[in-house]
C-alpha positions in Angstrom: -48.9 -104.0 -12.2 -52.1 -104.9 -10.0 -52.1 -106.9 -6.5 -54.4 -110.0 -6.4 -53.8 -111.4 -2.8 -52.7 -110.3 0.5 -52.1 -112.4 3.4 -52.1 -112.1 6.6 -50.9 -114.0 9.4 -50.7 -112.9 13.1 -51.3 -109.1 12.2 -53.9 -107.2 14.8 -57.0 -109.0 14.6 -56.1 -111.8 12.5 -54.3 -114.7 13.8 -54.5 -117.6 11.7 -53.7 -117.1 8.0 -56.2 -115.5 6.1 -56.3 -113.9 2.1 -57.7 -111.8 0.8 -58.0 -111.9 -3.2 -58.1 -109.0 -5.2 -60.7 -107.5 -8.0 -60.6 -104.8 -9.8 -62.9 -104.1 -7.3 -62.6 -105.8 -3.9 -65.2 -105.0 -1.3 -64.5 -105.7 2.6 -67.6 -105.9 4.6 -68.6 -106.9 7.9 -69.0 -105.9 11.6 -67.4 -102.7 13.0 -64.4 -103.4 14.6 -64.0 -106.8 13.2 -60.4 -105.6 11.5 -61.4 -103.9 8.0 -59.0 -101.4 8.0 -56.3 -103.8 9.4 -56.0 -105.3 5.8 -55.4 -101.3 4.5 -53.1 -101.3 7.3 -51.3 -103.7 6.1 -50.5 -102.8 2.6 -49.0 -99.4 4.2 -47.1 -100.8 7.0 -45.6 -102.9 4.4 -44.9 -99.7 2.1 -43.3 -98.0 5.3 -40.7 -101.4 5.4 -39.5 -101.6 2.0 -39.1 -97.6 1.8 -37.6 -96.4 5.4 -36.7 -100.4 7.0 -39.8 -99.5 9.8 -40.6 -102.8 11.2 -41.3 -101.1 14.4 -43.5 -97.9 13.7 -45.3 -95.6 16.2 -47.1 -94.1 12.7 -47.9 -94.8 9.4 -47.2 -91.6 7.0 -49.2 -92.5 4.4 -52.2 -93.1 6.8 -51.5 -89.3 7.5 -49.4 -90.4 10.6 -52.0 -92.4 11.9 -50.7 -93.5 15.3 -49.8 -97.7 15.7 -48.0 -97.8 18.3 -45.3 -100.2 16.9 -44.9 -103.8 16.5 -46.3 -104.8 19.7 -50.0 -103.0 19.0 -49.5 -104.6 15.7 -48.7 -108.7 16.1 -51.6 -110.3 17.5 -52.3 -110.4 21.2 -49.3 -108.2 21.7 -47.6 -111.5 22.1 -44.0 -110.6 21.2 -43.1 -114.3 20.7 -45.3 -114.6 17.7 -44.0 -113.7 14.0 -46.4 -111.8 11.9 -46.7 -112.8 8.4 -47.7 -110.9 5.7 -47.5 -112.5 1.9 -48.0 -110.1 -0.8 -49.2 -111.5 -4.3 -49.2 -109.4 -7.6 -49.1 -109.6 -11.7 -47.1 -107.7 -13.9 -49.9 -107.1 -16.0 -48.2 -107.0 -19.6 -45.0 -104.4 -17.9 -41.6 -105.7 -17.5 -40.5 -104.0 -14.4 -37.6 -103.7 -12.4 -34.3 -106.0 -13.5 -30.8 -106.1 -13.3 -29.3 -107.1 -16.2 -26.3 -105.0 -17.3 -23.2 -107.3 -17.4 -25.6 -109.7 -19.8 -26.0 -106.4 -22.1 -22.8 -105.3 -22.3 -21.0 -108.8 -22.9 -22.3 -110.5 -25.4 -20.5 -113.4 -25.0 -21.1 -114.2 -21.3 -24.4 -116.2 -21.9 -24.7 -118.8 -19.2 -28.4 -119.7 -20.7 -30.5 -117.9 -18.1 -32.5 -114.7 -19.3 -33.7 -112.2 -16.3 -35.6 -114.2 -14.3 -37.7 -110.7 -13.1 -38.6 -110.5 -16.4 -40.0 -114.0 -17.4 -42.1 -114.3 -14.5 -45.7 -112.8 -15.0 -46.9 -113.1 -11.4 -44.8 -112.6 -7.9 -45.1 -112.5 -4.5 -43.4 -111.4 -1.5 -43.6 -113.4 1.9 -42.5 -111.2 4.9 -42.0 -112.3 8.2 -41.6 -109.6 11.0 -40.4 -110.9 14.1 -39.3 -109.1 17.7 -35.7 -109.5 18.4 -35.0 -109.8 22.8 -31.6 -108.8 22.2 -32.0 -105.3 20.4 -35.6 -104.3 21.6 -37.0 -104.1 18.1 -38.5 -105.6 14.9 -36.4 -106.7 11.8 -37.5 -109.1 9.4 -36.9 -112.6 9.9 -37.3 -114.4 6.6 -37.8 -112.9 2.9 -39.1 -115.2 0.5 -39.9 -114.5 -3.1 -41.6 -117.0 -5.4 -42.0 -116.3 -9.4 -45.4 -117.8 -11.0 -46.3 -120.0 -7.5 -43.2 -121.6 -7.1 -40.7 -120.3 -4.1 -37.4 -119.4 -5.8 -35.2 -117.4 -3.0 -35.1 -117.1 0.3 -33.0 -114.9 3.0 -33.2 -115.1 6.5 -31.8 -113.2 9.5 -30.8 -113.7 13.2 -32.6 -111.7 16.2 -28.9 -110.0 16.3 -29.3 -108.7 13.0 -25.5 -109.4 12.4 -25.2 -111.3 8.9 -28.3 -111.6 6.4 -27.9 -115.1 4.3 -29.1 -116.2 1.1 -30.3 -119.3 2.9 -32.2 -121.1 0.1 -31.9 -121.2 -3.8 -34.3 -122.9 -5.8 -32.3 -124.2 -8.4 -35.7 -126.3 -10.3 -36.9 -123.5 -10.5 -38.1 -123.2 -14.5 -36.5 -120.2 -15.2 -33.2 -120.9 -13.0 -32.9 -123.6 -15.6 -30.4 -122.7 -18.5 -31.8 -123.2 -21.9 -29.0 -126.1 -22.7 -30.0 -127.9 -19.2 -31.1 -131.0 -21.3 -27.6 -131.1 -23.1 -26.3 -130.4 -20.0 -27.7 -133.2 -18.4 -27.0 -135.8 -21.4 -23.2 -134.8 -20.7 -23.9 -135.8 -17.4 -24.7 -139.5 -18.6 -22.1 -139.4 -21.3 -19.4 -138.6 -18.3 -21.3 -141.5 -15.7 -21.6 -138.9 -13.2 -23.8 -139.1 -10.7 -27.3 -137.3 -11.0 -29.7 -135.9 -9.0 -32.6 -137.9 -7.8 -35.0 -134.5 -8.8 -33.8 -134.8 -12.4 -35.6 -138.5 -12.9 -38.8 -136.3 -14.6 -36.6 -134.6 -17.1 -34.9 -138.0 -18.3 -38.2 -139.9 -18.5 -38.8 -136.5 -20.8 -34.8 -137.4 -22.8 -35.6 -140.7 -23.0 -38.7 -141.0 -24.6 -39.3 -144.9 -25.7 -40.2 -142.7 -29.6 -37.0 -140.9 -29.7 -33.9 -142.7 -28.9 -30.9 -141.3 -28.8 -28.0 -141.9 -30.9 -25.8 -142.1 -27.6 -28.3 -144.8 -26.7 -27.9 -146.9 -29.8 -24.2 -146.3 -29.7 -23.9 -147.2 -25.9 -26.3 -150.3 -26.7 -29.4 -149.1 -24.5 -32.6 -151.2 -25.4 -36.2 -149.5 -25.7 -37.4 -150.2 -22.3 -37.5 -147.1 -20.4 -37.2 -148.8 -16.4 -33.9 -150.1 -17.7 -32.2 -146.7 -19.1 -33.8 -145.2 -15.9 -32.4 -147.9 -13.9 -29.2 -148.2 -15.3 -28.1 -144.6 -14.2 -26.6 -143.5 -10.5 -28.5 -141.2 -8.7 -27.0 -139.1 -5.6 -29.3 -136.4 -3.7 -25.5 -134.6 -3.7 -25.0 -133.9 -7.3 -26.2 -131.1 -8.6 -29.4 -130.2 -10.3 -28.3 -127.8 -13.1 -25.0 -126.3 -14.4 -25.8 -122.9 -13.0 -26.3 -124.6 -9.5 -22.6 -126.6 -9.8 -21.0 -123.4 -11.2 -22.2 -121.2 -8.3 -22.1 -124.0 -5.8 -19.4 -126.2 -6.5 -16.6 -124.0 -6.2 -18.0 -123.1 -2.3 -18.7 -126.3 -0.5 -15.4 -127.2 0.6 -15.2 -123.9 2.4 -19.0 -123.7 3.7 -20.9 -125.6 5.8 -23.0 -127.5 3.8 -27.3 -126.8 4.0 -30.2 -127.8 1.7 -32.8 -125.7 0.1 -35.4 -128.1 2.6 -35.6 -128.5 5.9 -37.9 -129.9 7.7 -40.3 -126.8 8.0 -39.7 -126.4 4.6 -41.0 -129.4 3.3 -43.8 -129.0 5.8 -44.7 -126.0 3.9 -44.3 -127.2 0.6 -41.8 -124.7 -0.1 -39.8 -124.8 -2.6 -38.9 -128.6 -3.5 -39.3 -131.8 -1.6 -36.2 -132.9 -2.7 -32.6 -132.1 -0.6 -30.4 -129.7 -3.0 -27.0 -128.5 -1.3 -26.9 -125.1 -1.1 -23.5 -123.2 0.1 -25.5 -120.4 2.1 -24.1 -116.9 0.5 -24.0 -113.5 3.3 -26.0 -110.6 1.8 -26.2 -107.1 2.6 -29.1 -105.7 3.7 -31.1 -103.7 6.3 -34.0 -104.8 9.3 -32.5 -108.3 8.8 -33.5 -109.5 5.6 -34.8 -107.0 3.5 -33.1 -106.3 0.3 -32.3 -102.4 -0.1 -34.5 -101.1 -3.2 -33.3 -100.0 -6.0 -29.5 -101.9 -5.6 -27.6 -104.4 -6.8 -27.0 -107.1 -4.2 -23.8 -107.1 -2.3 -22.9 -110.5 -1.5 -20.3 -112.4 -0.2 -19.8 -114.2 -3.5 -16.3 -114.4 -5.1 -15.6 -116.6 -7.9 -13.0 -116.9 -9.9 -14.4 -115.5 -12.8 -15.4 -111.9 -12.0 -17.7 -111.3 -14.8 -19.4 -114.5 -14.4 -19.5 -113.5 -10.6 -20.8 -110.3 -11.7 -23.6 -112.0 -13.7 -24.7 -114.2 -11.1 -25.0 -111.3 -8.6 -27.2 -109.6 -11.3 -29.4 -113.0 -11.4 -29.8 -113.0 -7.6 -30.9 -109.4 -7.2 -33.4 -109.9 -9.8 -34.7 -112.6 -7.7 -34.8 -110.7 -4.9 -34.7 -106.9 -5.4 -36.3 -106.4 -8.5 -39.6 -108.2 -6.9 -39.2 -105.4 -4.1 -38.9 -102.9 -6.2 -42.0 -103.6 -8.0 -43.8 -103.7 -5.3 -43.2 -100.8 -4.0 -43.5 -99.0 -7.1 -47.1 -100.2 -6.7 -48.0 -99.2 -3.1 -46.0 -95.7 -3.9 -48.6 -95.7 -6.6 -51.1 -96.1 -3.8 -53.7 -94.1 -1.9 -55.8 -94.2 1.3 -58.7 -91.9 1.4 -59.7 -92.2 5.0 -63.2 -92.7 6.7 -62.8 -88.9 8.0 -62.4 -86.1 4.8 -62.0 -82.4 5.5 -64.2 -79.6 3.7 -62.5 -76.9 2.6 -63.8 -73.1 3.4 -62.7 -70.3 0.7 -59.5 -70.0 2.6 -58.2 -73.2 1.5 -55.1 -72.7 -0.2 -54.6 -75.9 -3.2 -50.9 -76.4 -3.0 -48.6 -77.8 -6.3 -46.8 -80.2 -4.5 -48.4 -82.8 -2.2 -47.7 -85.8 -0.5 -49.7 -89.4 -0.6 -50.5 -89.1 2.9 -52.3 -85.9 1.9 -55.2 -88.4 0.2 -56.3 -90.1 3.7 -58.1 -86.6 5.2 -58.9 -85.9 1.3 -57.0 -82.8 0.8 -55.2 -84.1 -1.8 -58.1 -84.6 -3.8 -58.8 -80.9 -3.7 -54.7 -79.6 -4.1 -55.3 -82.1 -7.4 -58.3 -80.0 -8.8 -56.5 -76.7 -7.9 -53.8 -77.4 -9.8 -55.1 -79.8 -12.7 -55.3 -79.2 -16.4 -59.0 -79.1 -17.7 -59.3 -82.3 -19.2 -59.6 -83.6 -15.5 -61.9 -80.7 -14.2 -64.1 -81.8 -17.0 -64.3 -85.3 -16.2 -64.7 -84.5 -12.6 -67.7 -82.4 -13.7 -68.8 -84.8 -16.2 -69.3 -87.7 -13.5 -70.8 -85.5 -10.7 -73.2 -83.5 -12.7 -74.3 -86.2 -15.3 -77.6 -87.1 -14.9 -76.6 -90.9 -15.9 -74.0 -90.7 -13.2 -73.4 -89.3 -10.2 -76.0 -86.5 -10.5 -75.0 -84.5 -7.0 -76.4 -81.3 -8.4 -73.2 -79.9 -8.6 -70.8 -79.5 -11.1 -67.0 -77.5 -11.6 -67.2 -73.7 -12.6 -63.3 -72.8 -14.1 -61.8 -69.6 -13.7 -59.2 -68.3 -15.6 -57.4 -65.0 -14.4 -54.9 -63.5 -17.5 -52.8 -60.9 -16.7 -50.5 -59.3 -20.1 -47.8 -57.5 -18.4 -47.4 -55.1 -21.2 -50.9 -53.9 -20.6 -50.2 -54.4 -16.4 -47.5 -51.6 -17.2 -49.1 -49.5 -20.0 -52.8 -49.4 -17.1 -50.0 -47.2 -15.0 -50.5 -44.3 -18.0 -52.7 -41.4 -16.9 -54.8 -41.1 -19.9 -56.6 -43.5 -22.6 -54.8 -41.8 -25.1 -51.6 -42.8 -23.9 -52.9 -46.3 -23.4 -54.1 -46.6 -26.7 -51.1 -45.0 -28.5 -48.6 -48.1 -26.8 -51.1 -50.3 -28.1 -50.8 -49.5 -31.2 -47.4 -49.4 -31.4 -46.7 -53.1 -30.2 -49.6 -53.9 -32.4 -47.6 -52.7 -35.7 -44.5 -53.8 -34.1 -46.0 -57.5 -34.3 -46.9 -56.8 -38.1 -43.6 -55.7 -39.4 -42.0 -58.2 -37.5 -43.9 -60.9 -39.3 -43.0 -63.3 -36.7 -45.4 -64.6 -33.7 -44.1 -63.4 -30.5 -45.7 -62.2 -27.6 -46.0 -58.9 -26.7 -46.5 -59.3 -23.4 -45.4 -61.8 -20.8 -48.7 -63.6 -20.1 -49.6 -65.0 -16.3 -52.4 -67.3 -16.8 -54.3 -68.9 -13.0 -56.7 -71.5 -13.3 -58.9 -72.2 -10.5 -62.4 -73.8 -9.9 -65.2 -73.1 -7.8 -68.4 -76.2 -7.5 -71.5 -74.4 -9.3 -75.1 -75.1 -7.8 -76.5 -76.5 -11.0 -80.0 -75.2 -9.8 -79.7 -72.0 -8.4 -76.9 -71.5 -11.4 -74.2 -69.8 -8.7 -70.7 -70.6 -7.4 -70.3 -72.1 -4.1 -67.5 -73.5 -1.8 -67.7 -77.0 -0.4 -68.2 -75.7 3.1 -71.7 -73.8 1.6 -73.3 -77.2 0.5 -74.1 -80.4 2.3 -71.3 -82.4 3.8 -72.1 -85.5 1.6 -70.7 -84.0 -1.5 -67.3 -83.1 -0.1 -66.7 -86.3 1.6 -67.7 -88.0 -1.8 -65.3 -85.9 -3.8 -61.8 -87.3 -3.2 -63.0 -90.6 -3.8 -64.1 -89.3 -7.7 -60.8 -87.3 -8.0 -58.3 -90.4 -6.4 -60.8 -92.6 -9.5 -60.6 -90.0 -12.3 -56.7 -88.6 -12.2 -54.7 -91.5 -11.0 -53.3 -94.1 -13.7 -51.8 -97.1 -11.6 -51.6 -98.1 -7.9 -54.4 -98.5 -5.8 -57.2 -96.7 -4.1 -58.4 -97.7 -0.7 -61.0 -96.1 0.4 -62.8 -96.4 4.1 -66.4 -95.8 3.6 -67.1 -93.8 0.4 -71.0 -93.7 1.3 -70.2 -91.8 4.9 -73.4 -88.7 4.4 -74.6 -89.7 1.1 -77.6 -90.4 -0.2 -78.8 -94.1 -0.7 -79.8 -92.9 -4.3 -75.9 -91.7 -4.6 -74.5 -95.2 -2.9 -75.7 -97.1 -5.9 -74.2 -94.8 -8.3 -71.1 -95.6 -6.5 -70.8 -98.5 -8.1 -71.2 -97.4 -11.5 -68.1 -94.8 -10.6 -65.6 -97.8 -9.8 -66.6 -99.9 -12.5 -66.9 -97.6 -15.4 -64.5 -94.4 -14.3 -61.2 -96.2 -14.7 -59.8 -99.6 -15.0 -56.2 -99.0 -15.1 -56.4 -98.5 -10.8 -57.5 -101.4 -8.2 -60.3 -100.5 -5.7 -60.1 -101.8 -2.2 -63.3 -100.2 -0.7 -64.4 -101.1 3.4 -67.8 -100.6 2.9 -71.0 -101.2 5.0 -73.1 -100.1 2.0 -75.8 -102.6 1.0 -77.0 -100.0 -1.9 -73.4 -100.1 -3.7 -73.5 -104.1 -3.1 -76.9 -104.1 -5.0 -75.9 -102.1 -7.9 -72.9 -104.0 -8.5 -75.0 -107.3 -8.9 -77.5 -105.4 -10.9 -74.8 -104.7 -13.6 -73.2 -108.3 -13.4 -76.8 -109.6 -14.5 -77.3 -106.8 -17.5 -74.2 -107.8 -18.7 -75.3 -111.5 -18.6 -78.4 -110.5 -20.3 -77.3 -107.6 -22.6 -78.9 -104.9 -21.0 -76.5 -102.8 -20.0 -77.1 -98.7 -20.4 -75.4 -97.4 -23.3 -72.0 -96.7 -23.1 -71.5 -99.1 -20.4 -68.6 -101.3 -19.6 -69.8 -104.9 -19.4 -69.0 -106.1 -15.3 -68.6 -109.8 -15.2 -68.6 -111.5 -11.6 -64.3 -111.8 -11.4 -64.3 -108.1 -11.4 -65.8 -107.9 -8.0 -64.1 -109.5 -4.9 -66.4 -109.5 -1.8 -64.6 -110.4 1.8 -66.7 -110.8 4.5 -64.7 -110.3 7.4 -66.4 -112.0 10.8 -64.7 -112.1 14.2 -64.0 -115.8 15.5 -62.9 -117.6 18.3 -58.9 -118.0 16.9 -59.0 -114.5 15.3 -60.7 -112.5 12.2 -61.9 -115.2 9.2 -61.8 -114.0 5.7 -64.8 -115.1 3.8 -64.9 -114.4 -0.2 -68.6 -114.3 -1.2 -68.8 -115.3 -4.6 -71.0 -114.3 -7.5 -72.6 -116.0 -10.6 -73.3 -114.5 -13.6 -76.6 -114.1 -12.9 -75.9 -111.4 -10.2 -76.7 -114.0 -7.4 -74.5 -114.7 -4.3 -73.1 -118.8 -4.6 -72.6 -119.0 -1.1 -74.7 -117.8 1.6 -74.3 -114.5 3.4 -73.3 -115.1 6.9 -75.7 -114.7 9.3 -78.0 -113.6 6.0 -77.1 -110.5 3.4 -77.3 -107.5 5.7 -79.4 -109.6 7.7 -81.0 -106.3 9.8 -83.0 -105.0 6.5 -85.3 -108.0 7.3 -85.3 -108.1 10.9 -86.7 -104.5 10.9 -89.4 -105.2 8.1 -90.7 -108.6 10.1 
C-alpha cells in the first residue's frame, strides 16, 4: 500500500487547504522555514493518533521525541478556535488489507448481497479533524470521515465533551453499499407501488431502457416512452435508497430522531450525496472522540432483531471505518524519518538487535541494521557506495566473521599439542562411524562490519572519515533493507559532495521501488539528475541496467510562504525532462544572480 496525497488544513504554517501529491519520489523544496518538515510532521502526528489516541502531544516518538508542544503549537496561529484538518489519501496497491468479515465466512447462508466493502475499494482516504474541546482542556477528534475510490462512504462525529461518538452519516449510494440484487430490489419496489427515492431516477432510466422492456411493463400496459414510465412512478426523498439501508434503518426510526446523510455543510462540501437520505444516527464506541480503535470490531449501539444479521452489519460498518485505519497505520508503522541531524558512530558504538522506528530520525538505526544484517544487505550496501556507476564514496563494507567451536574453546584448556590433537582425533572418527552429520562442537558465529578505505585498502570507523559519508549512510540503508512504508528524509545532501547529490538521485530511483520517498531537499544537483534521467528514458539512453524514470514518478512541491499561510505548488515535468510551469521566482533562482 503507498500514500498519494496528504492534506493539510490549519496545521502550523499552513492555513488554507493545501495537497500534497505523492510520487514514488516526492520532492519538497523551498525557503527555510517555509514549513517542509511540517508536511513530515504531519504524517507522524497522525501515526501518534491512530496508535496511542494523542491529539494533544508535547512529542512525537517517532521524530525521536522531537518536542511540539501540543495542539496549540500545532493548529495554526495557536488559534484554539480553529479545527485542523488533515486528509490522508492512499492505494492498496494490488494487497487486500485489513477486513472484517467472519460472520459472512462462517454462514453461508447469510448473504445480504454486499461483499467487504474494504476489500473492493482500490483507493482510500481518511479525513481527520482535530479540534480543542473548552470543556476538558484537550484535543479529541471532531469528525472521521472515510471515503472508498473518491466517494465519502462513513462518517462519525464527536461532541467537545467526548460523551457519545455517532455514526452520523451512511452513504447508502455508495457503489459497493449497493447489494448485488439492488435492481430486483428496486423492480419489487414498482411491482409493490411503493414509494421510491428521488436518488434512484438514474438507475430506473438504466431498468427501463426504451430497448429492453420489461415483461412487467407489457403486462402492466406501460408504452415505450421513457418520460411516461418515469413519470408515472411516486417518488418520496423518505423512502429508502437500497434494501440494506431499509433493513438497517427501517426498524430504528420510530425510536430515533430522524437525520440525513446531508446537511447543509455537507452539500456545501460535496460530500457524500446531494440528495437527503434518512439516516437513524447509531452510538459507536471509540476513543479522542471519533476515532475507531484499531484492530477491533466496532461496538455499536445497534440491536436488531436478527442477531446474525446484526452481527453482519457491524462487520460491514467496521470495514468502513476500521479496516481503513488499520491500513493506514500499517503504512506509517512501516514508515521512517531520517532526520536533518545523523549521528557518527566512534568504535564504541554498540549495534543493538532490537530497535525502535524513532531510532531512524538521528540515523542510528541505520547502523543497529548493518550490525545485525545478513550479508545479502551488507553486500548491496557496499555494492551502491563503492560502485563506480553509483554512489562511488570510496568506501565500501569489510565483514568480519568471529567462529568460536566450543569443543576446541574446551580442548585449547589442554597443556600440551598432544593432548589437543589426540581429542581431535577422537571426535573426528567419532563423526565417521557415526555416519551421520552432527556437529561436534557447538558453533558461535558474530558477524560484524567495519567501512574499508577503498584506496588506502584499510578498515576504518565512521568517525575516522569525513562527515559526509556517515550522514549519507542511513539514507542508503532506510532505501536498500526496507520493503514497504515510507522514507522521509530531511536533507540527504547535508556535507556531501555536489558530484554525490546527483548520484542521489539515481539511489531513489533505481535502489528500490517497493518504498515511497518523501525527500525535503534544497539540492539543485539531485533536481538535475532526476530530469536528466526522465529525458534518457524519453530518448533511450539510459545507462545499462537502468530503470526507465518517466515524469509521474517524480512529485516536486514547491512550498512558498504567503499572505493566508504556506501554498503548495506541484511543479510538473514533461517527458522531455523540462519544467511545464515556471519555477517560482525562477529554478533556484540564486545560481544566476551570482553568475550575472
Amino acid at each position: 500500500m503507498k500514500l498519494t496525497k496528504l492534506s493539510l488544513t490549519n496545521f502550523r504554517s499552513f492555513k488554507k487547504t493545501q495537497t500534497i501529491e505523492f510520487a514514488p519520489l516526492t520532492l519538497l523544496v523551498g525557503p527555510n522555514s517555509v514549513g517542509k518538515s511540517s508536511v513530515l510532521m504531519a504524517l507522524f502526528y497522525l501515526q501518534q493518533i491512530i496508535e496511542k489516541g494523542q491529539c494533544n502531544p508535547q512529542k512525537l516518538e517517532a521524530l525521536n521525541d522531537k518536542y511540539v508542544g501540543g495542539f496549540e503549537k500545532l493548529v495554526h496561529g495557536h488559534d484554539l478556535t480553529k479545527t485542523i484538518k488533515i486528509k490522508i489519501e492512499f492505494i492498496k496497491d494490488g494487497r487486500i488489507g485489513s477486513s472484517y468479515g467472519a460472520i459472512e465466512d462462517l454462514f453461508e447462508d447469510l448473504n445480504i448481497g454486499i461483499s467487504s466493502p474494504s476489500e473492493g475499494a482500490d483507493k482510500m482516504s481518511i479525513d481527520f479533524e482535530i479540534a480543542w474541546s473548552m470543556p476538558l482542556q484537550t484535543a479529541y477528534i471532531s469528525r472521521y470521515t472515510v471515503a472508498f475510490d473518491d466517494q465519502n462512504i462513513a462518517e462519525i462525529t464527536s461532541d467537545s465533551g467526548l460523551k457519545q461518538p455517532i455514526l452520523s452519516a451512511i452513504n447508502f449510494l455508495h457503489p459497493l453499499l449497493l447489494p448485488e440484487n439492488h435492481d430486483e430490489w428496486l423492480v419489487n419496489l414498482i411491482d409493490e407501488e411503493k414509494y421510491i427515492h428521488e436518488a434512484l431516477k438514474e438507475t430506473l432510466l438504466s431498468i427501463f431502457d426504451e430497448k429492453n422492456i420489461d415483461y412487467r411493463d407489457v403486462h402492466k400496459g406501460y408504452d415505450n416512452n421513457l418520460e411516461s414510465r418515469i413519470s408515472s412512478l411516486t417518488f418520496n426523498e423518505n423512502a429508502f435508497v437500497s434494501e440494506f439501508h431499509e433493513s438497517i434503518t427501517e426498524p430504528r426510526i420510530h425510536s430515533t430522531n430522524n437525520i440525513t446523510s446531508t446537511d447543509e455543510e455537507l452539500i456545501n462540501e460535496n460530500s457524500f450525496t446531494p440528495y437527503k437520505i434518512i439516516h437513524a444516527p447509531i452510538s459507536v464506541e471509540c476513543h479522542s472522540g471519533a476515532l475507531p480503535k484499531i484492530g477491533k470490531k466496532l461496538k455499536t449501539s445497534l440491536a436488531l432483531e436478527n442477531v446474525l444479521f446484526n452481527e453482519r452489519v457491524i462487520e460491514i460498518l467496521s470495514d468502513l471505518l476500521v479496516a481503513p485505519i488499520d491500513n493506514l497505520y500499517g503504512i506509517l508503522k512501516e514508515s521512517l524519518c531520517i532526520g536533518p541531524l545523523r549521528i557518527v558512530p566512534d568504535e564504541l558504538f554498540k549495534p543493538q538487535y532490537e530497535y525502535q522506528q524513532k531510532d531512524w530520525y538521528d540515523g542510528s538505526a541505520a547502523w543497529h541494521t548493518l550490525g545485525m544484517s545478513d550479508i545479502r544487505l551488507m553486500n548491496s550496501v557496499n555494492e551502491w557506495i563503492s560502485n563506480k556507476c553509483k554512489l562511488d564514496l570510496g568506501y565500501g563494507i569489510a565483514l568480519r566473521v568471529d567462529k568460536r567451536f566450543s569443543e576446541i574453546k574446551r580442548i585449547l584448556k589442554e597443556e600440551t599439542f598432544q593432548s589437543l590433537e589426540k581429542n581431535l582425533s577422537i571426535q573426528i572418527d567419532s563423526l565417521y562411524k557415526n555416519k551421520t552429520e552432527q556437529n561436534i562442537d557447538e558453533i558461535s558465529t558474530k558477524f560484524g562490519y567495519s567501512l574499508w578505505d577503498i584506496n588506502n585498502n584499510i578498515s576504518v570507523s565512521p568517525n575516522e572519515i569525513g562527515v559526509g559519508i556517515p550522514q549519507l549512510m542511513p539514507l542508503v540503508v532506510a532505501t536498500l533493507s526496507r520493503k514497504q512504508g515510507l522514507i522521509a528524509c530531511e536533507q540527504p545532501e547535508l556535507h556531501v559532495h555536489p558530484r554525490i547529490q546527483v548520484d542521489i538521485g539515481d539511489l531513489l530511483t533505481q535502489a528500490n521501488n517497493s518504498v515511497g520517498f518523501l525527500i525535503e531537499t534544497h539540492s539543485e544537483h539531485l533536481v538535475l539528475r532526476l530530469l536528466k534521467r526522465i529525458r534518457q528514458t524519453t530518448e533511450i539512453e539510459l545507462p545499462t541496467g537502468f530503470s526507465p524514470v518517466i515524469s509521474s514518478d517524480i512529485s516536486i512541491i514547491y512550498l512558498e510562504e504567503q499572505i493566508d499561510g504556506v501554498q503548495a505548488k506541484r511543479i510538473h515535468i514533461d517527458e522531455d525532462g523540462e519544467f511545464k510551469e515556471h519555477w517560482p521566482h525562477g529554478f533556484f533562482s540564486e545560481r544566476r544572480e551570482e553568475l550575472m
